[in-house]
N, C-alpha and C positions, 0 to 999 in steps of 0.2 A: 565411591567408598563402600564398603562390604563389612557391613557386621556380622559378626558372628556372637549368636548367642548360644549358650552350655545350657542345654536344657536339662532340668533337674527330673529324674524320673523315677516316681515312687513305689514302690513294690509292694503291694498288700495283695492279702490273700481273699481270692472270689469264691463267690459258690461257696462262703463257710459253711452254710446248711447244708449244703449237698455232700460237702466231706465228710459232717458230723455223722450224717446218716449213713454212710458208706462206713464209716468207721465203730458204729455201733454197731451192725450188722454185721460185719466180717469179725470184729472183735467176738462175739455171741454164738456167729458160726463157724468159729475155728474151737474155739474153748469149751461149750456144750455139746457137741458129738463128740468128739476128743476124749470127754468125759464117760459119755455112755459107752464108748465103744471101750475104753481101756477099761471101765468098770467089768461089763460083758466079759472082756479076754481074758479077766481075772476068773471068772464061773465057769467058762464053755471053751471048746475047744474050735467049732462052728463057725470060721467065716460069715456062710451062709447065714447064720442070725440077725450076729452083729451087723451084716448089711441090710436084712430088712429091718431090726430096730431103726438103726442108723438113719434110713431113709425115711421110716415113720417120722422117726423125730426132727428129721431136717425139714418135712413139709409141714409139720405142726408146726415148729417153731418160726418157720419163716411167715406161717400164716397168723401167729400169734404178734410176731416182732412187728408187720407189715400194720397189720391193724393196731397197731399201740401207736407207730407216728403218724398212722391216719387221726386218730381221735387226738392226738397230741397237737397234731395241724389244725384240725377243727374248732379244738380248743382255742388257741391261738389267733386264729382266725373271729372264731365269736367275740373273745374280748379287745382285740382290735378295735372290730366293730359297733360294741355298745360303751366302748371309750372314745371312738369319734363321735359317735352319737351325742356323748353326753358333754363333751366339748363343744361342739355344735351349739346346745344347748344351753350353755353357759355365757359364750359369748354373746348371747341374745340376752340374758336375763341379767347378767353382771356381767357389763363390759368392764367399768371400771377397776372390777377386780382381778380379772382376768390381767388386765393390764398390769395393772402391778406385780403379779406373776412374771410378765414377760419382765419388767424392771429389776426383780430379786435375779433372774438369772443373768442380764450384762451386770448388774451390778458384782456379783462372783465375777466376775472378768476384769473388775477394776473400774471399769467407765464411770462417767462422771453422774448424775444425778441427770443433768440438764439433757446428758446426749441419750439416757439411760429413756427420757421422757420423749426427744424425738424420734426413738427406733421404736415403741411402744405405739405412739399416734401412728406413726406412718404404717406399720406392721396392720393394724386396727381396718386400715383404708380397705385391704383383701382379705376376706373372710377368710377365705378357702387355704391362704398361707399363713396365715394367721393362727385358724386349730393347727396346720399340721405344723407349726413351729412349737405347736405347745405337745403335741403329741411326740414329737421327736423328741424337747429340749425339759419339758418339763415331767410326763410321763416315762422318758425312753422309752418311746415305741416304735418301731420302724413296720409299715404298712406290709404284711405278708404278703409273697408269690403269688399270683393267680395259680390256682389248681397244686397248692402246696402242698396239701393233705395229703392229697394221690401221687404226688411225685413222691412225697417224702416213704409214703407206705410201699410204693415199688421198689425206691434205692435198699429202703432197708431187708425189703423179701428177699429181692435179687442177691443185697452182698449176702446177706445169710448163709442162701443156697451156695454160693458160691468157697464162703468161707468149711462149710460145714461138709463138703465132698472133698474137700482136702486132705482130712484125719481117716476118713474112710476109705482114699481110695485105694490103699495097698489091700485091703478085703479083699477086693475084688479078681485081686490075682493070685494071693497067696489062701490053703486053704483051710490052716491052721491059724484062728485067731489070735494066739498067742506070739507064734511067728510074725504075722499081723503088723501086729500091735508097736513091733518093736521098730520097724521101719515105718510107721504112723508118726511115731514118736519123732525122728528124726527128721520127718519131712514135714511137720508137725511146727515141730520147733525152731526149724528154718525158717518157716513162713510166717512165724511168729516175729522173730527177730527181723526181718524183710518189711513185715506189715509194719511194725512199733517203729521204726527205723525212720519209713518215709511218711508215715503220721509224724512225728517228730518234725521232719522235714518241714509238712506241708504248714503245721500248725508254730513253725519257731519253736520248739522245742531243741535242750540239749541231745543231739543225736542219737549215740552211745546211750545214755543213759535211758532215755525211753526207748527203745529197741530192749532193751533188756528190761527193762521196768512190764513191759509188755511180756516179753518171753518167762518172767518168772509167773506172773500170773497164769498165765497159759500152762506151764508145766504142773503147776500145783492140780490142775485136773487130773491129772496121771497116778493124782493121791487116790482118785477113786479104783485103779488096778488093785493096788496093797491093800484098799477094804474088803474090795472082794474076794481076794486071794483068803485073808483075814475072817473074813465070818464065814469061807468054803472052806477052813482047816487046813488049807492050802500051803 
């Protein structure tokens, strides 16, 4: 006799962090050169400027962005840290308070009193699963990546640079900024709508609507051409 069982198979998104950080970064490196440079094409005529700004600011800022989720991991990391610690600490000094902690949160599940007191004892028996069920269930804190800080500060330097040669790279061949700028804008605003599009995707967002939700913010950088045009009499 042959069963067949329908396995049920659930689709969640991995590597949230590493998308986040991927998507902060490209979002930052498409939209801030983008800016500098239409800013620029508004004043000069020069290519050649606008691509050494451009690359100035794409390595500053990558270096800026990288080290913001380095400290941001760190952070992250320390309070982790002196939240295990002080759970550790608790379950030694007030067990039975602790306990009853664990009892408030099946009790939000509905369970009974009785069974709410044997998940409580028995939970008690291992220390070690014991904080982390308090650190998960009652803090929300789920234990950081080993070496998070320095991944997180690479994804986001890397997409930076990656996002932020984007808006520049028609510089490089045309050698009137202004001419530039205008196929910047278009390839610009493609990869804008492309980016928003499969962030939507990756994150369950409505489609359509964050691809554009993305692509309007992105274009609003192009406000910086009109100011410059605007305070050059232009």
């Amino acid at each position: 006799m042959q069963v067949h069982l329908n396995m049920h198979h659930e689709h969640h998104l991995k590597s949230s962090d590493t998308i986040r950080d991927i998507v902060i970064g490209m979002s930052d490196g498409l939209t801030v050169p983008f800016a500098l440079a239409a800013g620029l094409s508004g004043a000069i005529n020069s290519s050649t400027i606008v691509i050494t700004a451009g690359i100035a600011e794409i390595v500053a800022g990558s270096i800026a962005m990288g080290l913001g989720g380095f400290l941001a991991g760190r952070t992250e990391a320390d309070h982790y840290t002196a939240e295990l610690k002080r759970e550790y600490d608790e379950v030694e000094r007030v067990p039975e308070q602790e306990k009853a902690e664990v009892k408030e949160v099946f009790a939000s599940f509905g369970l009974s009193p009785a069974l709410q007191t044997q998940i409580a004892d028995e939970m008690a028996k291992d220390k070690d699963k014991w904080v982390d069920f308090m650190m998960r269930y009652e803090l929300g804190l789920e234990e950081p990546q080993a070496n998070r800080a320095t991944q997180s500060a690479v994804t986001i330097g890397v997409s930076y640079i990656v996002g932020g040669i984007i808006p520049l790279s028609p510089y490089f061949f045309i050698a009137n900024s202004q001419t530039a700028l205008y196929y910047s804008c278009i390839i610009t605003m493609i990869c804008l709508f492309v980016f928003g599009y499969f962030k939507s995707k990756v994150t369950g967002q409505p489609l359509i609507a964050g691809a554009l939700k993305v692509l309007i913010i992105g274009a609003l950088a192009a406000a910086a051409f009109g100011m410059a045009k605007l305070i050059n009499g232009g």
